[in-house]
FITORFI-735859 format. One record per residue (C-alpha): x, y, z; residue number from 1. Coordinates in steps of 0.5 Angstrom, whole numbers, plus 500, padded with zeros to 3 digits. Layout:
// residues N
+------+-------+-----+-----+
| east | north |  up | num |
+------+-------+-----+-----+
|    X |     Y |   Z | NUM |
...
+------+-------+-----+-----+
END
This chain:
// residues 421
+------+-------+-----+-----+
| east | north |  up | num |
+------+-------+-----+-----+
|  653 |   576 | 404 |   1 |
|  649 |   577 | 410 |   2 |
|  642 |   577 | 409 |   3 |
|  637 |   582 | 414 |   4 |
|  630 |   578 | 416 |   5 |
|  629 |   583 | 421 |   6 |
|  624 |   586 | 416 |   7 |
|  621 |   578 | 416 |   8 |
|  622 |   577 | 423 |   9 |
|  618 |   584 | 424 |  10 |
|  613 |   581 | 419 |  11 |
|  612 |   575 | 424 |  12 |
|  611 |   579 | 430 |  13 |
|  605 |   583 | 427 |  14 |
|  602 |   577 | 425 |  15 |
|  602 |   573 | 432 |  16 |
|  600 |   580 | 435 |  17 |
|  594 |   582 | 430 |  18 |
|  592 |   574 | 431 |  19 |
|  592 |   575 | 439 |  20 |
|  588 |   582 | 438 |  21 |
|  583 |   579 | 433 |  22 |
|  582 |   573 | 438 |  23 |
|  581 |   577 | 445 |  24 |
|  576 |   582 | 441 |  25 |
|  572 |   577 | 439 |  26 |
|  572 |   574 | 446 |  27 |
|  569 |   580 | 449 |  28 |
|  564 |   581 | 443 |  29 |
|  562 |   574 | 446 |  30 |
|  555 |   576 | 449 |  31 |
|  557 |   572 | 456 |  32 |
|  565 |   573 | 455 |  33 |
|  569 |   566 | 456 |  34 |
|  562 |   563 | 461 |  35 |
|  558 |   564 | 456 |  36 |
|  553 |   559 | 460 |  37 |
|  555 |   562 | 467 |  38 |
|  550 |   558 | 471 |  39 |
|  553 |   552 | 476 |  40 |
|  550 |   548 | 482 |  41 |
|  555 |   549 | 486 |  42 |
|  552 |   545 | 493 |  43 |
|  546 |   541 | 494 |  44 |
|  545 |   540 | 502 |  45 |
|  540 |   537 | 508 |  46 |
|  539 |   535 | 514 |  47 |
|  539 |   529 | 515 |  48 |
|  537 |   523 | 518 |  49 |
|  531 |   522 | 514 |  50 |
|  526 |   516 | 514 |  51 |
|  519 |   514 | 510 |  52 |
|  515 |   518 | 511 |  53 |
|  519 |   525 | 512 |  54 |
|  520 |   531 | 508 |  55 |
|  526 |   533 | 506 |  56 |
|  528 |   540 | 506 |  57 |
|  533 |   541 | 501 |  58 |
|  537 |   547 | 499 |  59 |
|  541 |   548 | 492 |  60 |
|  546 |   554 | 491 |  61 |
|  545 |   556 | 484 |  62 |
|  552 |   561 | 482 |  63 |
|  551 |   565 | 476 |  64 |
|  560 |   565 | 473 |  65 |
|  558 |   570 | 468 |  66 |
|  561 |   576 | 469 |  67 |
|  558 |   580 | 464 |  68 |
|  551 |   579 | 465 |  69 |
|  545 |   575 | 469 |  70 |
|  541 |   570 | 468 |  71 |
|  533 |   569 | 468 |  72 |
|  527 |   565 | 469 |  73 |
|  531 |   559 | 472 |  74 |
|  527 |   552 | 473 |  75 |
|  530 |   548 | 479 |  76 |
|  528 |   540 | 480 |  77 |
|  530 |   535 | 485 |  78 |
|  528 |   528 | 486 |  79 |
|  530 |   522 | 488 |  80 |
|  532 |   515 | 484 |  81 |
|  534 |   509 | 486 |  82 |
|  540 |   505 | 485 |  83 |
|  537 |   502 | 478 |  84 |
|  535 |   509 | 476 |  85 |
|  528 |   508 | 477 |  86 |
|  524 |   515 | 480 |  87 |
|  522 |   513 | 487 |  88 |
|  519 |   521 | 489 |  89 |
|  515 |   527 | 484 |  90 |
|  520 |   531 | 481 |  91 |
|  519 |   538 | 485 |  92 |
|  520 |   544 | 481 |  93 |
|  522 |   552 | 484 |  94 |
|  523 |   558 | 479 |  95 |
|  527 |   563 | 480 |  96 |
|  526 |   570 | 477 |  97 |
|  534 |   572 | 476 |  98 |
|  541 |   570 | 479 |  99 |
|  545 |   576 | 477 | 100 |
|  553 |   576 | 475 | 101 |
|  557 |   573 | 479 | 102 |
|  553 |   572 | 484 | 103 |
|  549 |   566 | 488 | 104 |
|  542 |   564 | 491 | 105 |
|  540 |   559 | 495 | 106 |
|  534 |   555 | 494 | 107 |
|  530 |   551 | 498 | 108 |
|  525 |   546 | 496 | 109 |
|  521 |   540 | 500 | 110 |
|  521 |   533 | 498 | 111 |
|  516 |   529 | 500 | 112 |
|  518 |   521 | 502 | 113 |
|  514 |   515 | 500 | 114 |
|  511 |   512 | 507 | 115 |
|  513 |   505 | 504 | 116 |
|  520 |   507 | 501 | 117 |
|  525 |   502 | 504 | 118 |
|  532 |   504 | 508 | 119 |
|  539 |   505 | 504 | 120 |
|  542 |   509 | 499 | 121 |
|  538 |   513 | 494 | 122 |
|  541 |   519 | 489 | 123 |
|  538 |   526 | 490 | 124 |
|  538 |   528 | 483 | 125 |
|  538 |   537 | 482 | 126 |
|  538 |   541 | 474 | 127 |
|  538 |   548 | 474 | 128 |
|  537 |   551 | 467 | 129 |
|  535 |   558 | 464 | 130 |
|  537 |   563 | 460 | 131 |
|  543 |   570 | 459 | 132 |
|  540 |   576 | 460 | 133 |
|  537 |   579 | 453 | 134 |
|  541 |   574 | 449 | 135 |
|  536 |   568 | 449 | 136 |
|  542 |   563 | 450 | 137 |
|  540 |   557 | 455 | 138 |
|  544 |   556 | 461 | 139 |
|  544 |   549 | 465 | 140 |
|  547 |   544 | 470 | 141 |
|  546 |   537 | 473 | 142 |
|  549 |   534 | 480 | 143 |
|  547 |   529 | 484 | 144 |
|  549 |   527 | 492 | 145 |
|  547 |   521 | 495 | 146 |
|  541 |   521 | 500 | 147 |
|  540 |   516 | 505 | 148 |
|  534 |   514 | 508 | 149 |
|  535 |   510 | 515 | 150 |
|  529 |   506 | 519 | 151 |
|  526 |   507 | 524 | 152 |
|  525 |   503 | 530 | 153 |
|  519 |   504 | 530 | 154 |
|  514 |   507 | 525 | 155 |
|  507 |   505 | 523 | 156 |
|  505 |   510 | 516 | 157 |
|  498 |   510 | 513 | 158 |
|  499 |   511 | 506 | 159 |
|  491 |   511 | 504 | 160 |
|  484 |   511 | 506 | 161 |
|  480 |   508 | 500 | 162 |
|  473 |   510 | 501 | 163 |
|  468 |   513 | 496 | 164 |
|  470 |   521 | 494 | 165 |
|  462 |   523 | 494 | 166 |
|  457 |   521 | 501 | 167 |
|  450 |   521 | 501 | 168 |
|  447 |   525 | 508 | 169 |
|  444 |   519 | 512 | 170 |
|  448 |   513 | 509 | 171 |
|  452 |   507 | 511 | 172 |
|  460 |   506 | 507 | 173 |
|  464 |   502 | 507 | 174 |
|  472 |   504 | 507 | 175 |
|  478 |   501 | 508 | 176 |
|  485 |   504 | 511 | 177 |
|  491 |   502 | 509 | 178 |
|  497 |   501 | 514 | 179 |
|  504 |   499 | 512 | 180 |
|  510 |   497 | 518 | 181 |
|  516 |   501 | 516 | 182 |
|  520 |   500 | 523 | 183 |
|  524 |   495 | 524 | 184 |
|  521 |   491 | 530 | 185 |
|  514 |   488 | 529 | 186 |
|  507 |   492 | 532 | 187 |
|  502 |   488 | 537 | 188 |
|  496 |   493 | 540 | 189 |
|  495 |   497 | 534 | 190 |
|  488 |   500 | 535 | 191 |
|  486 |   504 | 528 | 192 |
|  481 |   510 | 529 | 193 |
|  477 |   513 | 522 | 194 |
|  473 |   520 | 524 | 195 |
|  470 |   524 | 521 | 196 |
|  470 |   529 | 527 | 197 |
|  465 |   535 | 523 | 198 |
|  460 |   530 | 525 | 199 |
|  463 |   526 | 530 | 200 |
|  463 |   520 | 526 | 201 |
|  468 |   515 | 530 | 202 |
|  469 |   509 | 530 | 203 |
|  476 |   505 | 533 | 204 |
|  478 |   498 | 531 | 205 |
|  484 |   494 | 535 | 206 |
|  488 |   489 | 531 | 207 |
|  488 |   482 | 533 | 208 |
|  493 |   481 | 529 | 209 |
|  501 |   482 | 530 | 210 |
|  503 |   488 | 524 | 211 |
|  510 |   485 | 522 | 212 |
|  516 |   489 | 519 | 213 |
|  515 |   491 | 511 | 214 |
|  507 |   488 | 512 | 215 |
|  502 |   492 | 508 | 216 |
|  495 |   491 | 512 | 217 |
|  488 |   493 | 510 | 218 |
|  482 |   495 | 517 | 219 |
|  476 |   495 | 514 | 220 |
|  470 |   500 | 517 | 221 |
|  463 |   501 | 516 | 222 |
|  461 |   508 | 518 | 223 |
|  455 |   511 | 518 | 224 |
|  453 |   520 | 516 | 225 |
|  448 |   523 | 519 | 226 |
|  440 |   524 | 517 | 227 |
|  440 |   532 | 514 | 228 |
|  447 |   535 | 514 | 229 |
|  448 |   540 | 510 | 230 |
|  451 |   538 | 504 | 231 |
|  459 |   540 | 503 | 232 |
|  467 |   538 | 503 | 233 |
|  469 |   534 | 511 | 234 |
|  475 |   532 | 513 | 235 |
|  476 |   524 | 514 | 236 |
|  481 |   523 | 518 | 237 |
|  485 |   516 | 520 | 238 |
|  490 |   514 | 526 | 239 |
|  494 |   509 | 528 | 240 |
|  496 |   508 | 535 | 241 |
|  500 |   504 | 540 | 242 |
|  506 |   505 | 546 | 243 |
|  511 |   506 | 541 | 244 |
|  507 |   509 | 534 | 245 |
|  502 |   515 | 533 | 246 |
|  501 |   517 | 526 | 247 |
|  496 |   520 | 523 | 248 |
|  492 |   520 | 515 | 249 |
|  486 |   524 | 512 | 250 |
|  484 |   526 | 507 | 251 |
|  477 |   531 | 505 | 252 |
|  470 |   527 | 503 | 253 |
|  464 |   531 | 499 | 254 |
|  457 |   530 | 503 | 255 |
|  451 |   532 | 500 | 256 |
|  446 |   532 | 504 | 257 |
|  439 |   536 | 506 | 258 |
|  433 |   535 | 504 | 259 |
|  433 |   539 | 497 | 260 |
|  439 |   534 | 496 | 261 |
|  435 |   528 | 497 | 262 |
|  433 |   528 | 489 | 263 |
|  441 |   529 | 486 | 264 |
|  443 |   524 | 492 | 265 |
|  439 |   518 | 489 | 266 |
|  442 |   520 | 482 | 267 |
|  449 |   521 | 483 | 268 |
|  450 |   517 | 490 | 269 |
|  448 |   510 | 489 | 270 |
|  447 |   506 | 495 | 271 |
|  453 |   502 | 498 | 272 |
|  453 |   494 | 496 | 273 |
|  450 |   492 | 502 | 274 |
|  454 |   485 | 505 | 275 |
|  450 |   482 | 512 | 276 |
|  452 |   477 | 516 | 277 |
|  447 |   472 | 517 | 278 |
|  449 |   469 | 523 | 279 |
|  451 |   461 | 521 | 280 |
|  457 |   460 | 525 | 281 |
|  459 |   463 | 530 | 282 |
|  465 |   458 | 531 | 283 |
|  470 |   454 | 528 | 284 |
|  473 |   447 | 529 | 285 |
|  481 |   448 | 528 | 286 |
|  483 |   444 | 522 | 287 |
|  475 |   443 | 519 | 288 |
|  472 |   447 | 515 | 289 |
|  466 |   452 | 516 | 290 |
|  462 |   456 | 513 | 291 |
|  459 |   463 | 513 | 292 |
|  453 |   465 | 509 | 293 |
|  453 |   473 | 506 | 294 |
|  448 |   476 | 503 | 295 |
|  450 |   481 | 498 | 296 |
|  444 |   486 | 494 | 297 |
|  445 |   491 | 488 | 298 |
|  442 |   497 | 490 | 299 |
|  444 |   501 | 483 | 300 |
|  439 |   502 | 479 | 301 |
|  442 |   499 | 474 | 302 |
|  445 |   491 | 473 | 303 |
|  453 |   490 | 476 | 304 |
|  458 |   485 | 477 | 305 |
|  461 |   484 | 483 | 306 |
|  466 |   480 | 485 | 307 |
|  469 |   478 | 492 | 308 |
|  476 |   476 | 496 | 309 |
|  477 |   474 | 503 | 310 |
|  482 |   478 | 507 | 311 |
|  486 |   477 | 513 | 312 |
|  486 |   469 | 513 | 313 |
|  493 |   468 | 511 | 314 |
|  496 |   467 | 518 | 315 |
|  490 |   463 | 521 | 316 |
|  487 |   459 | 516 | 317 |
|  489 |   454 | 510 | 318 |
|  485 |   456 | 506 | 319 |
|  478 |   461 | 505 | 320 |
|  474 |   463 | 498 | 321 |
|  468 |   464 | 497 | 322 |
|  462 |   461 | 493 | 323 |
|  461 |   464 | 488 | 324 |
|  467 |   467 | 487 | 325 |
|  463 |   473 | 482 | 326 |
|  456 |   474 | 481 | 327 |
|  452 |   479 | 477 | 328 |
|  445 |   482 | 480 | 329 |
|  441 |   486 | 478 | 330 |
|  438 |   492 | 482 | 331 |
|  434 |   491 | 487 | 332 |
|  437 |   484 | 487 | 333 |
|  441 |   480 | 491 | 334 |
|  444 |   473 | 493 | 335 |
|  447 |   469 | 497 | 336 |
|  455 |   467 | 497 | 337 |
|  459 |   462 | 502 | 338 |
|  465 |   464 | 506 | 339 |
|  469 |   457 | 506 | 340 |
|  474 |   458 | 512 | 341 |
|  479 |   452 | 514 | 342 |
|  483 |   454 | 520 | 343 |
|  490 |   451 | 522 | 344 |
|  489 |   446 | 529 | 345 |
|  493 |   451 | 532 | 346 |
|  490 |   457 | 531 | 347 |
|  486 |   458 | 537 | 348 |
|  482 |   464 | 540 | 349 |
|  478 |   470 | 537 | 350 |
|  480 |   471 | 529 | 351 |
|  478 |   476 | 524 | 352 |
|  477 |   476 | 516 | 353 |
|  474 |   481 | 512 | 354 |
|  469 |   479 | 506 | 355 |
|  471 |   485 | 500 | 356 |
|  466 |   487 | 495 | 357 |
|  469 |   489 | 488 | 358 |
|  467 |   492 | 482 | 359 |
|  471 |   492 | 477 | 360 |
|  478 |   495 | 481 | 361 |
|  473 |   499 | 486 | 362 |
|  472 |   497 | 493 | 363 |
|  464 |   497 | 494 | 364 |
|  463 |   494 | 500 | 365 |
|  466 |   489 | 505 | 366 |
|  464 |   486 | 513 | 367 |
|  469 |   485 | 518 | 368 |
|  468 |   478 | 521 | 369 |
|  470 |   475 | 528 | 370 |
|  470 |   468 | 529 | 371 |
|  472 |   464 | 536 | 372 |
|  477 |   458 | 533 | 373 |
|  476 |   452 | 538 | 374 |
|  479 |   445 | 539 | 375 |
|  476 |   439 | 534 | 376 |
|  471 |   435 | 538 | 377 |
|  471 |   428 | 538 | 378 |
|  467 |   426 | 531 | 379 |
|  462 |   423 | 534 | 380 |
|  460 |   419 | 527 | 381 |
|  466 |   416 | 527 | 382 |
|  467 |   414 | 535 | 383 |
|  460 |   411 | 534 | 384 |
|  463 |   406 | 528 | 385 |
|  469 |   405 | 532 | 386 |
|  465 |   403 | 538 | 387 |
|  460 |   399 | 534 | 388 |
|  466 |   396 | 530 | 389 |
|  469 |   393 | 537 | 390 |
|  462 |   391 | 540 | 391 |
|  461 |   387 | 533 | 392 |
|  468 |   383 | 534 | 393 |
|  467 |   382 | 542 | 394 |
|  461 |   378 | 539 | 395 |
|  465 |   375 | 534 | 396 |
|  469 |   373 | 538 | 397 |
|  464 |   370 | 544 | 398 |
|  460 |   367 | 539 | 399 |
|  465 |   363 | 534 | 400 |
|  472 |   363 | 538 | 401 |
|  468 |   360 | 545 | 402 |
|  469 |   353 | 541 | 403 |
|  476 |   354 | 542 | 404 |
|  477 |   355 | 548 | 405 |
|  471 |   350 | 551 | 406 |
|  475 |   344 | 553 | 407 |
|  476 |   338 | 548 | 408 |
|  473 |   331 | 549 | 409 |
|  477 |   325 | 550 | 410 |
|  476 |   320 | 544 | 411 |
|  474 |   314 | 544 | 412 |
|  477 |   307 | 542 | 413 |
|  472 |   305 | 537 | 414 |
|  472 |   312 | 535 | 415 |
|  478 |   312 | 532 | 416 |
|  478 |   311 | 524 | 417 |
|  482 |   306 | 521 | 418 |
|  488 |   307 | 518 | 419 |
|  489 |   304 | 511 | 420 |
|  496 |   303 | 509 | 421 |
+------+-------+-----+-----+
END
């Protein structure tokens, strides 16, 4: 006997069929179908080479896939780590309102380069992440490219002016600007130039040193604002200049100044640290020891401590260090340090170093120096006993030695000593 399962068969067959049906139906009641997220990065793109100092102009291609709704309130961020997974920029962020489905947008942002970042392969980093439309449900993606930072050759940057933030009309400063050689051949010549140019304070100093490649170098300024001008925020501008680099730093400084200000200055602007140079040496013997003699006076309103560095010495000197290396003064007092300075015996001509004034982490007050380096003398103290050594001995000699070059007598017979045996 033959039994009929095409009943069980057509059984089977509804079951599949209903199964498949109930699955596309919940698919398309999904709120973003099959995408539910939708968003992708699909290119990250620039222009390159790139180098320390530049910005970069990076442009992301967001695509939304969602076939069935837009995507809202996106947050792009890009940024730059090296190999170790350290963040060598800011991550800069841009927000895009919408991305509709299954459409695409570029996005353009600009990544500022450190001045000091070295050459090699770095990895761009991007994320893009919003929200379906009307859903809430979020939507993201991640990449990363790599970013190749080339040197040039020849790039001078400036990464900072260090200097007060608040001057007073009719003072003297002391600030410093920071220069860093990221090109691959060594700088002579550079002349450094700080201004503010709103009130034609200018001042130009030329290096007479070599800034190596990946060096890192102070120059230091004194300037002076002008008596009565008007109180406001002024432009300080700084410039780094040879045949084969020009570049350019600035940042903004509050002046107060006027005659109605006079009273709010001597509360909230203390004067500058004040660093002279007495003149007690004007030249060093190469290979001894000098000495140069500060005066440094609190002219706060209230006791400070100060302590002091010498900079610019590493090349020509073996050692420099100042006595006392910190002291504590109260206002309106001062006192006296020493700058000891050894130069190299091969370090000859015209030198510079910089006595720099802290408090606390906080430049205060700083003098450039120049000093001329020349070759040791004769030591005239040792020459003197030197010579007097050699007169005491030729008199020795003369005195004493005469009775061994003078001529012996011959004896006599009866001078002969008898001879016992």
């Amino acid at each position: 006997m033959v039994s009929d399962n095409r009943g069980g068969m057509m059984t089977l067959s509804s079951k599949v069929f209903l199964g498949l049906l109930s699955l596309f139906l919940t698919v398309i009641m999904l709120p973003g179908g099959l995408a539910a997220n939708g968003l992708v990065i699909d290119d990250v793109d620039f222009d390159d080479p790139y180098h320390a100092g530049d910005t970069a102009v990076v442009v992301v291609t967001l695509t939304n896939d969602n076939s069935l709704r837009d995507i809202e309130d996106i947050t792009i961020k890009v940024w730059l780590e090296d190999y170790k997974g350290d963040r060598v920029t800011d991550k800069v962020e841009y927000e895009v309102v919408r991305v509709q489905e299954n459409d695409d947008e570029d996005v353009y942002l600009t990544l500022s380069l450190p001045k000091d970042v070295l050459p090699g392969i770095y990895s761009l980093k991007a994320t893009a992440s919003g929200e379906l439309q009307d859903v809430g449900t979020s939507a993201s993606d991640a990449t990363a490219v790599d970013f190749e930072i080339e040197q040039e050759e020849h790039s001078v940057e400036i990464l900072d002016i260090i200097a007060p933030s608040k001057l007073a009309s009719g003072s003297t400063f002391d600030t410093s600007v920071v220069l860093y050689n990221s090109g691959e051949n060594n700088e002579r010549d550079l002349r450094v130039t700080l201004e503010i140019p709103e009130l034609d304070v200018r001042k130009t100093l030329s290096l007479l040193k070599e800034l190596r490649e990946g060096e890192e170098y102070l120059v230091y300024f004194r300037l002076s604002v002008p008596e009565n001008v008007d109180s406001g925020i002024y432009t300080l501008k700084a410039r780094a200049l040879n045949s084969e680099v020009n570049s350019h730093y600035e940042e903004y400084v509050e002046v107060v100044g006027g005659a109605q200000d006079q009273t709010q200055q001597q509360q909230t602007i203390p004067t500058t640290t004040a660093v002279q140079e007495t003149p007690s040496i004007k030249e060093l013997e190469a290979g001894k020891g000098g000495i140069f003699s500060m005066n440094v006076g609190n002219n706060g309103n209230t006791p400070r401590t100060f302590r002091f560095e010498v900079a610019g010495t590493h090349e020509w000197a073996s050692s420099a260090r100042v006595d006392p290396a910190s002291i504590t003064l109260n206002p309106g007092a001062s006192a006296e340090v020493m700058v000891h300075i050894v130069p190299y015996e091969n370090a000859l001509g015209t030198q510079s170093f910089t006595l720099y004034v802290m408090e606390g982490s906080r430049i205060v007050g700083s003098n450039q120096l120049a000093t001329s380096v020349v070759k040791s003398s004769l030591d005239m103290s040792g020459g003197l006993t030197a010579a007097i050594l050699v007169l005491v001995a030729v008199i020795v000699f003369f005195v004493i030695g005469k009775d061994y070059i003078k001529p012996k007598k011959v004896k006599r017979i009866d001078e002969i000593e008898e001879i016992y045996y």
